[in-house]
Each structure stands twice: as C-alpha cells, then as structure tokens.
C-alpha positions in Angstrom: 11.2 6.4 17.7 10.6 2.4 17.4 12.4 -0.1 15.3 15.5 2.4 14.2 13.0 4.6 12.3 14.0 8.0 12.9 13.3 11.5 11.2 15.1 14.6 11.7 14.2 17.8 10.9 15.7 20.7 10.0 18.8 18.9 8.6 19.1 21.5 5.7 17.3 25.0 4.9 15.3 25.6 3.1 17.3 27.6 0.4 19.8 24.9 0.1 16.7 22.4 -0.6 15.7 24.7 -3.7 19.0 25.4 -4.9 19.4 21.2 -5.2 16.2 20.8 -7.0 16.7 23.6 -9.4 20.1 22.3 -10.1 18.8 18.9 -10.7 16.4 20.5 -12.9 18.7 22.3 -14.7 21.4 19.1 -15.4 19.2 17.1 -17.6 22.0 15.5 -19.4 23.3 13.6 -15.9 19.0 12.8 -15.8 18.7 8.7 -15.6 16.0 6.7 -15.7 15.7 4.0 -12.9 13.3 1.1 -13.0 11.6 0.2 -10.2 9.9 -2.8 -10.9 6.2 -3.8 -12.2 6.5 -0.6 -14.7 7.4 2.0 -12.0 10.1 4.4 -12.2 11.9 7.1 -10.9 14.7 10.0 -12.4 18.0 10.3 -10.7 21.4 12.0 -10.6 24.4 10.6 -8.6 25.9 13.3 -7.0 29.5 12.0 -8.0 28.9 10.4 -11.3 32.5 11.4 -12.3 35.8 13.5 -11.3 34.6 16.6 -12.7 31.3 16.8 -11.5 29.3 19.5 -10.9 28.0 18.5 -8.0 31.0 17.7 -6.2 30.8 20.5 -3.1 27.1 19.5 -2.8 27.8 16.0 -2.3 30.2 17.0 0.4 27.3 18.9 2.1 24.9 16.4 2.1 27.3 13.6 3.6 28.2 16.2 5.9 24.7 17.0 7.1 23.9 13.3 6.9 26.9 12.1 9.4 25.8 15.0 11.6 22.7 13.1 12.2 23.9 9.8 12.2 26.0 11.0 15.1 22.6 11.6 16.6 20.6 8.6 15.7 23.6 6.4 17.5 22.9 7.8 20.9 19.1 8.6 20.1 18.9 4.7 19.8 22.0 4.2 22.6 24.1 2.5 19.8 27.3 0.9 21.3 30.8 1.6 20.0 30.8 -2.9 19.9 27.2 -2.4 17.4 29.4 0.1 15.2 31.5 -0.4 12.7 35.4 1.6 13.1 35.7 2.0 9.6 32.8 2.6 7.1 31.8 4.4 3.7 29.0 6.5 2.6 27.6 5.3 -0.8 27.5 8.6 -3.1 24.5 10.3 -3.2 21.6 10.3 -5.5 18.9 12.7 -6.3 15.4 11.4 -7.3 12.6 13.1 -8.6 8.7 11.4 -9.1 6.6 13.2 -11.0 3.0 13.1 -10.3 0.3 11.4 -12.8 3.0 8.9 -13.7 4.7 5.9 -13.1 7.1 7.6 -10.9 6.9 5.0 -7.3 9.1 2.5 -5.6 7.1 -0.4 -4.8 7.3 -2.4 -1.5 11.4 -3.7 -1.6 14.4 -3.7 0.8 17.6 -2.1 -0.1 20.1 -5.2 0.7 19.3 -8.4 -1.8 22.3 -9.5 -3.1 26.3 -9.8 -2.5 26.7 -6.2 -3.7 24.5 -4.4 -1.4 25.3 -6.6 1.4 27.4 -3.8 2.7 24.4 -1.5 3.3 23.7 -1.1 7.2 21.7 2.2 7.2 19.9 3.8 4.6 19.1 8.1 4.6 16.5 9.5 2.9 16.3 13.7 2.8 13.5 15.3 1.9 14.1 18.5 -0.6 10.6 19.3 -0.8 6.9 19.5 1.3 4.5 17.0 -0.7 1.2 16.1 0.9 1.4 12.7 -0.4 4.8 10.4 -1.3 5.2 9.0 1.6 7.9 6.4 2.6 5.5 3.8 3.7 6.8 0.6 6.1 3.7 -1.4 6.1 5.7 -4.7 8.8 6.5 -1.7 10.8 3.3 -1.5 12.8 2.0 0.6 9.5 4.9 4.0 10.1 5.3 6.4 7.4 6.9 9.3 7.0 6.1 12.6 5.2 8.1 14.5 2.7 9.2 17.7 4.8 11.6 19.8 2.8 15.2 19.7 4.8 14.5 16.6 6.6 16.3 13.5 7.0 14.9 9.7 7.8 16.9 6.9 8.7 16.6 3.5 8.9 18.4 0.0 8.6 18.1 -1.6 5.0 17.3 -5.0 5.5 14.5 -7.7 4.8 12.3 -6.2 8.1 12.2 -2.8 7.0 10.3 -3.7 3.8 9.4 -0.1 2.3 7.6 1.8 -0.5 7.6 5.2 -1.8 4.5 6.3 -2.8 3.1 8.7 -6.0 3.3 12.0 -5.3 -0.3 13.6 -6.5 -0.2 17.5 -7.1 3.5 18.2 -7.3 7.4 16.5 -7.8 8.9 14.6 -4.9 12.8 15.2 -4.8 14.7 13.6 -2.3 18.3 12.7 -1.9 19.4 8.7 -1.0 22.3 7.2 0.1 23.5 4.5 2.3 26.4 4.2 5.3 28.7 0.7 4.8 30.7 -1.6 5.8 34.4 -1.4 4.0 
C-alpha cells in the first residue's frame, strides 16, 4: 500500500462478476458510447440511468460491496474521523466494457477537472473479469499498476497526482464497474 492505492480482492464472486457482464451484454439498448479523448473510447451502462431500471438491486450490491471496503481502506490507511467527511454520496455506478483490437482505452487523465467533479474524493474501480493486459496504469505513482482480477476492487483518490490510464485489453473484453464516493 503507498500513496492511497489499494486493491482488494475477493470483493465479489465470481458468479456475480458473470452474471453482471452477461447482463450488460444482454441490455444493449442502455449501451453508450463514451469518448475518451484522442479517438479512444469505451461502452458503458449507468447502473441507475432511470426509476425503472433494471439494474436497480445490482447497483445496491455493488455500493454495498464497495462501502464494505471503503470501511477498510480508512483504517488500512489510518484515516481519521477529522480527514472524513460525516455526510457523503456515492456517484451511481457505471459498467464499462473495452473491446480488444479497438479504440477502446482511457488515456492518461484525472477524474476531478472542473466545478462538477470537484466533489469526487475517492474513486473505485471493480474488476468483473481476469484480463492479462488492461491495466490501470499510474505512471507519477512510482510506475504502480494494477491488474484486472475478476471480483476485485481498487481505490484511489481522484485528483491531479493520481494521473491514470487504462490500458487496451489484447485477447479478450475488460468489464469493470466505476464509481466515485463525494462530498454533499
């Protein structure tokens, strides 16, 4: 553990992580296209894109999963109750998919640039799936990077020093699920 980089394994099983992606799979009408910058992309689902989603009961999984372990990142990192926040909000969750042989990457960026996002103090990052390559990269971070292990969970803070990337997969899909802790 150094700089408030953390993964956690185990977060979800393994069933669970198929039954998300073959879900996703299978909702290609909630499927949107998100652009990345210089050309690259990536596809997505928010979890709770409206009242009558389907994915409501997952969403409440995943947050549920993901507080578990923010629970455990605070005293892994001997986080004070004075470097907390009381009150805060989970941003809803979002599935991404990048297919291999495409475009499908997140260049090098932060996840807090403007008034909006400002509110962002942790980011969380599970993994659905294995993938030998895909890594989240954090290059000013002494070089760390972390794999794509099916059912586990990274987090990390969002601002300008944890500059990150996620990289192509090569044989196979990456899923993972995002989403964000914040200040209300």
């Amino acid at each position: 553990m150094k700089n408030y980089l953390h993964m956690y394994h185990d977060v979800i099983d393994d069933e669970k992580c198929d039954e998300l992606i073959d879900k996703f799979e299978s909702d290609k009408e909630n499927h949107e296209v998100q652009n990345n910058g210089a050309g690259a992309t990536l596809t997505q689902i928010s979890l709770l894109h409206s009242p009558d989603t389907i994915w409501k009961d997952d969403a409440m999984f995943v947050i549920n999963a993901i507080m578990g372990k923010v629970e455990e990142y605070k005293k892994d990192f001997n986080i004070q109750p004075y470097q907390w926040p009381e009150n805060f909000g989970i941003e809803p969750p979002k599935i991404k998919r990048y297919m291999p042989d495409t475009d499908d990457e997140f260049p090098n960026h932060v996840d807090v640039l403007d008034y909006e996002t400002a509110r962002r103090f942790l980011v969380g990052f599970l993994y659905l799936d294995d993938n030998s390559k895909g890594q989240t990269v954090f290059d000013n971070q002494d070089g760390a990077s972390f794999d794509c292990k099916r059912g586990s969970l990274v987090l990390f803070p969002p601002m300008w020093p944890w500059i990150h990337r996620g990289e192509k997969p090569v044989l196979k899909p990456k899923y993972l699920i995002g989403t964000y802790l914040h200040y209300v």
